[in-house]
N, CA and C atoms as a LAMMPS dump frame, in Angstrom:
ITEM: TIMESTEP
0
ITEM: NUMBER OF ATOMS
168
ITEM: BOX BOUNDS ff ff ff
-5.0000000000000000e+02 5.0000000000000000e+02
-5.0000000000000000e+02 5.0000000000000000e+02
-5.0000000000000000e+02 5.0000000000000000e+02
ITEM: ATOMS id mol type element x y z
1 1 1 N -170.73 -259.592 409.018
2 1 2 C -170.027 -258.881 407.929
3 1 3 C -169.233 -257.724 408.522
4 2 1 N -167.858 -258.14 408.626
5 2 2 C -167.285 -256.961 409.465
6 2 3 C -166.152 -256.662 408.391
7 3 1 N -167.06 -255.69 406.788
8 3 2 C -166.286 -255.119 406.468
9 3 3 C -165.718 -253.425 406.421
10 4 1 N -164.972 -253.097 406.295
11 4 2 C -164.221 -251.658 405.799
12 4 3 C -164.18 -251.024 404.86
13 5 1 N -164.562 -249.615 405.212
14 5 2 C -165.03 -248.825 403.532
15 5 3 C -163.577 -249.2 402.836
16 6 1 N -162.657 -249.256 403.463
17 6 2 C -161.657 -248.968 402.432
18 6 3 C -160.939 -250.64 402.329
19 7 1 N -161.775 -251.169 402.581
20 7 2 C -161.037 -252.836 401.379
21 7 3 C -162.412 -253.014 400.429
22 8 1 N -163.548 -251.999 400.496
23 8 2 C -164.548 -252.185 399.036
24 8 3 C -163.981 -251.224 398.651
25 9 1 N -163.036 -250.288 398.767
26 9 2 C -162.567 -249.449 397.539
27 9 3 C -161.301 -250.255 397.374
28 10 1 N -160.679 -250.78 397.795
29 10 2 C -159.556 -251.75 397.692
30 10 3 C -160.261 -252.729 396.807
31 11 1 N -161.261 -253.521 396.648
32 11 2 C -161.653 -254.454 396.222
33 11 3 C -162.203 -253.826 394.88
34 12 1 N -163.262 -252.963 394.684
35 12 2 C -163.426 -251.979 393.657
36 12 3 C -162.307 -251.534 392.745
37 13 1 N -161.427 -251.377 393.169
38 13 2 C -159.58 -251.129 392.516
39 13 3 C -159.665 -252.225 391.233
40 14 1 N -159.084 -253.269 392.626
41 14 2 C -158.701 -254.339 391.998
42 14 3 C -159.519 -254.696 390.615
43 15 1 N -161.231 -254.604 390.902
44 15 2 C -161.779 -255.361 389.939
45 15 3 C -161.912 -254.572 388.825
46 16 1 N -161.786 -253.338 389.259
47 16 2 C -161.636 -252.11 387.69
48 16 3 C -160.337 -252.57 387.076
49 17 1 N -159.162 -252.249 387.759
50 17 2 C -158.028 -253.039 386.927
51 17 3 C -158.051 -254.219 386.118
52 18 1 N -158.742 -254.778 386.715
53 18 2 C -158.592 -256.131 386.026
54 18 3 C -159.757 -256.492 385.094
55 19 1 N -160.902 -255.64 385.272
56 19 2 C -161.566 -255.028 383.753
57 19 3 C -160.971 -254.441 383.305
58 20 1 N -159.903 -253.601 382.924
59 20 2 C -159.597 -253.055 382.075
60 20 3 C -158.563 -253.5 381.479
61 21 1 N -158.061 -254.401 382.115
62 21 2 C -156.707 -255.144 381.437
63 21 3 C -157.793 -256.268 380.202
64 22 1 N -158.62 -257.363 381.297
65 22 2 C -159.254 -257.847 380.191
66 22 3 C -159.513 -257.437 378.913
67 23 1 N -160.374 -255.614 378.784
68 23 2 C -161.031 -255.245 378.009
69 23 3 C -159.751 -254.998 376.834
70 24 1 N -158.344 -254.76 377.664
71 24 2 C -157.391 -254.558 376.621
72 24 3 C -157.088 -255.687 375.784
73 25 1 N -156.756 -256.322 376.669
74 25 2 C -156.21 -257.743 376.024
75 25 3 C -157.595 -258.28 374.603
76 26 1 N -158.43 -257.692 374.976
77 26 2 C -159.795 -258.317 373.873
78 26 3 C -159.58 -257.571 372.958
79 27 1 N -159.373 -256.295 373.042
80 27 2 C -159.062 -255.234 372.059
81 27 3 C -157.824 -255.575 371.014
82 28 1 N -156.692 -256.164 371.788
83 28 2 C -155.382 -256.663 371.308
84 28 3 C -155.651 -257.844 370.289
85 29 1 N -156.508 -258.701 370.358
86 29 2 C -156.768 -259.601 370.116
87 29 3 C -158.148 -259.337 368.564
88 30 1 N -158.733 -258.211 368.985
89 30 2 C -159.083 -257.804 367.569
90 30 3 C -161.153 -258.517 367.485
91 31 1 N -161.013 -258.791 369.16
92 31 2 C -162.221 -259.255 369.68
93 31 3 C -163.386 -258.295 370.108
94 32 1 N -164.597 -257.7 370.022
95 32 2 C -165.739 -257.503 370.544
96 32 3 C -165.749 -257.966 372.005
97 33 1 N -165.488 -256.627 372.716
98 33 2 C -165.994 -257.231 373.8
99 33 3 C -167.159 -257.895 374.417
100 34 1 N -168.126 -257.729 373.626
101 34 2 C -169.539 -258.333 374.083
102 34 3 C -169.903 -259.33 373.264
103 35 1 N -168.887 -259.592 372.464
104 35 2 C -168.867 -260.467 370.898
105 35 3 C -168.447 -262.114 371.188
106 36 1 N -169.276 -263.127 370.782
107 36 2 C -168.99 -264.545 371.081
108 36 3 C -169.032 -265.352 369.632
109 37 1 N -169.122 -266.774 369.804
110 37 2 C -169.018 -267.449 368.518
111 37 3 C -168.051 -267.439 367.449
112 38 1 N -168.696 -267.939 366.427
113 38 2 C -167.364 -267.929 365.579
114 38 3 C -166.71 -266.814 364.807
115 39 1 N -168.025 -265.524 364.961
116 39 2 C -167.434 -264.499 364.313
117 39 3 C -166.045 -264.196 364.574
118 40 1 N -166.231 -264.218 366.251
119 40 2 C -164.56 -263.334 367.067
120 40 3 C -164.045 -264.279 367.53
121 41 1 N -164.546 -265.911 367.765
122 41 2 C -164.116 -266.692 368.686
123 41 3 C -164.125 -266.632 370.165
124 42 1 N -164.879 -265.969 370.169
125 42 2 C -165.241 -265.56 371.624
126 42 3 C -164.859 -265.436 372.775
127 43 1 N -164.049 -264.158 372.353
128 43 2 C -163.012 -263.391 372.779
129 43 3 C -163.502 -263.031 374.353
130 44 1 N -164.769 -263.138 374.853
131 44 2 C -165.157 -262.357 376.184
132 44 3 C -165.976 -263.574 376.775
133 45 1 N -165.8 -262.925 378.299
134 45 2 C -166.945 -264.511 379.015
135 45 3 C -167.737 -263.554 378.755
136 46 1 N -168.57 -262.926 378.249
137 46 2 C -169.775 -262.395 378.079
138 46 3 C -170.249 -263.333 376.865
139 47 1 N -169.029 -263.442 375.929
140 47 2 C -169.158 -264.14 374.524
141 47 3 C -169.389 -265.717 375.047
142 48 1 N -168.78 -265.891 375.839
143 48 2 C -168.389 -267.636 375.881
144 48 3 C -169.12 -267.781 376.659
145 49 1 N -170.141 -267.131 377.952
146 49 2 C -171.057 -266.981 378.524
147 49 3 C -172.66 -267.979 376.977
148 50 1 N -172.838 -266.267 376.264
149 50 2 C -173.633 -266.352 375.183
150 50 3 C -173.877 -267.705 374.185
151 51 1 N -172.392 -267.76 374.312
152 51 2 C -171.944 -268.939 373.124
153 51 3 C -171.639 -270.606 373.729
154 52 1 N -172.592 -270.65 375.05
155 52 2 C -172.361 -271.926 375.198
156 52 3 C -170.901 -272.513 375.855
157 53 1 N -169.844 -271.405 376.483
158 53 2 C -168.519 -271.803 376.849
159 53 3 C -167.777 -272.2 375.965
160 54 1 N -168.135 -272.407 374.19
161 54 2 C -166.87 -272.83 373.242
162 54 3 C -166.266 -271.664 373.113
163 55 1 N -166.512 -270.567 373.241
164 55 2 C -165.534 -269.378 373.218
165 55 3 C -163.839 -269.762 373.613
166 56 1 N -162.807 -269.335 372.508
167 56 2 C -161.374 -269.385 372.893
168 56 3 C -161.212 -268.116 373.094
C-alpha cells in the first residue's frame, strides 16, 4: 500500500463532492434522503438498498 496523505484527502474531496451533489439532487427531487419504497420512490441507495433495489 504505497499510498499519500494527499490523494486520501484528494480521494476524501472527491467523495464529499459527490455526496453532496447526490444529497442535492435527492433534495431536488423532493426525496428523503434515507427514504425508500413507494412513499419517495426511492430516491437514495440507502432507500433502494432498504427497499430491495426497486427504488427509481
Amino acid at each position: 500500500m504505497n499510498i499519500s496523505f494527499s490523494q486520501v484527502i484528494c480521494f476524501l474531496a472527491i467523495a464529499a463532492i459527490y455526496g453532496f451533489v447526490m444529497v442535492q439532487a435527492q433534495l431536488a427531487q423532493g426525496d428523503s434522503p434515507l427514504g425508500g419504497g413507494p412513499v419517495n420512490g426511492g430516491g437514495s441507495v440507502l432507500g433502494r438498498i432498504t427497499d430491495g433495489g426497486l427504488g427509481k
